[in-house]
Steps between C-alpha positions, in 0.01 A plus 500: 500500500799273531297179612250560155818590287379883438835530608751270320841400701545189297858436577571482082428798457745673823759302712525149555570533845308595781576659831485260798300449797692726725493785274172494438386477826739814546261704261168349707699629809553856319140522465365410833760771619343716267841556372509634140563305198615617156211508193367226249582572165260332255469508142134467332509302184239528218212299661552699811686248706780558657826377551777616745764703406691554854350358828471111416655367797271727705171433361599098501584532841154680548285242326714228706414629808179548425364208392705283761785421290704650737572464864739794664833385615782689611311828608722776695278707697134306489686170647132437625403455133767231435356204318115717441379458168220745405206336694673473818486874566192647654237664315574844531841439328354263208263761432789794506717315272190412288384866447744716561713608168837445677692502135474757223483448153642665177345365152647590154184469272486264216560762263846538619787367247686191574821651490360780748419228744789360480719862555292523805570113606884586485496802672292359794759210493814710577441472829433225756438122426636592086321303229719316215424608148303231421305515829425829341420417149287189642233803644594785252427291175267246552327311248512194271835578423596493891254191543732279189849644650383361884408171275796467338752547804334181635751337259664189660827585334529839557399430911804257513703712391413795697537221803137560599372220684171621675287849546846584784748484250641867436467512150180399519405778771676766298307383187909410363285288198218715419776792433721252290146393304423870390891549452523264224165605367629867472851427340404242260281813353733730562849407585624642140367872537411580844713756701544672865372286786389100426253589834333762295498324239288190631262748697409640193499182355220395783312862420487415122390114484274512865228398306660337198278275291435140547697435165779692621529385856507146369752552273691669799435188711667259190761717423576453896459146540700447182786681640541311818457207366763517259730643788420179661610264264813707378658581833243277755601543827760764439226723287592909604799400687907581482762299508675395804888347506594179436244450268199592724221755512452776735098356660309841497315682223600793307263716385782618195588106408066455516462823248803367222347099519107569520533799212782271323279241494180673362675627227585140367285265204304206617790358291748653672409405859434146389858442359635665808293317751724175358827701652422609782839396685650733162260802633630475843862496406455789246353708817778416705737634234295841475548559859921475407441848344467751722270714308249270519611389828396884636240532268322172689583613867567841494211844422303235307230727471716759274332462134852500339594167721113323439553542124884355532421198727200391300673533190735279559353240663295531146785432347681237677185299461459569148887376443375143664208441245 
């Protein structure tokens, strides 16, 4: 089911990482001890596929070994199998692992809700191997809307900024981008009226545009790409950072500096961001000179996820820029 995609573990929709050879071959081991293994949870969608909701690692490892992908390394108790891949083992144990239903499997039915699935996803997460939130909301809500956000954290910008250089890159394993994508998407709606948690508030964001129209998810993907942009010629290389001393920056992302600049930024006239993208080295000194006040200073680095300090940082980045028209 995995090999003709009945199954979907497309790594967009789950983790971007995968487990290694040696712990793979630890699960083959467990099952040609006839050790047991925890369940498959799978989610059926609305043309009956399905797609996995905990178990991904597992299954992949599966399918890897298989289909040949994989060859066993590291094995502590069938040393005799070390290097085997699936058709070096005798019949009788191709045909065993073939037939036999070594895993179980739990399916929540298409007519399940979204938000459901994704209650469910958490709770299964709270132990073990944990999932990030948006390793959750990548299975719990997909869609077109899911689909344009994975699009849209492709962004050159936004990857140099978040340091990732290639698939290893923590950010880029912990889906850092994709998060900071649907962040700005949810606050630039939002930022003005919503309360309690910002998490809740972009899951519910996810359950409510999933499967957005093409007219909406396209103005999503402008409104995006208008944002960073402009971040890129106002602050360029110093875009959603603080300042350092002796006139320098501090060379890491923050996620309160990315929600004041993106949002700030939105907010402004094609006018606007044309007269300021003229002063940019103005822009950059007026942001060093909000980080001399310590409100804002806190409000940037400190519970950024409190509604009160969103609305205050955003503000008056919204302001400072609007002083330098």
């Amino acid at each position: 089911m995995v090999e003709t995609n009945a199954i979907d573990i497309a790594p967009s929709y789950q983790r971007r990482h995968r487990w290694p050879a040696e712990k793979q071959s630890a699960l083959i081991e467990s099952f040609l001890l006839n050790i047991p293994v925890p369940p498959i949870y799978l989610a059926e969608d609305e043309t009956g596929r399905y797609s996995v909701v905990d178990g991904k690692q597992r299954l992949t490892a599966i399918a890897d070994f298989m289909t040949e992908r994989l060859r066993l390394k590291n094995l502590e108790s069938l040393v005799e199998a070390e290097g085997y891949r699936f058709s070096d083992f005798p019949d009788e144990v191709r045909n065993t692992l073939s037939i036999r239903p070594f895993l179980r499997v739990i399916t929540l039915l298409r007519k399940s809700s979204p938000l459901l699935k994704y209650e469910v996803f958490i709770r299964l997460n709270r132990g073990g191997e944990s999932m990030e939130p948006q390793e959750l909301r990548n299975v719990a809500f997909r869609g077109p809307l899911n689909e344009l956000i994975m699009s849209l954290s492709t962004n050159t910008f936004l990857g140099s900024q978040l340091k990732i250089k290639d698939d290893s890159s923590s950010a880029f394993k912990l889906m850092a981008d994709v998060e900071l994508v649907l962040r700005f998407l949810t606050l630039r709606e939002h930022w003005e009226t919503f309360s309690g948690s910002l998490r809740m508030a972009m899951d519910r964001f996810m359950a409510e545009n999933a499967h957005a129209s093409k007219e909406k998810l396209d103005n999503y993907s402008k409104r995006f790409q208008r944002a960073i942009g402009g971040c890129e010629d106002l602050w360029g290389a110093h875009a959603f950072q603080r300042p350092a001393p002796n006139d320098g920056w501090r060379d890491q992302l923050l996620n309160g500096v990315y929600d004041a600049q993106m949002v700030a930024v939105d907010q402004l006239s094609d006018a606007e961001l044309a007269s300021l993208s003229a002063k940019s080295e103005q822009v950059q000194n007026s942001m060093r000179q909000l980080f001399e006040v310590r409100e804002f200073d806190r409000a940037a680095r400190e519970a950024t996820n409190t509604p009160s300090r969103v609305k205050y940082r955003i503000n008056e980045v919204i302001k400072q820029l609007r002083a330098l028209v």
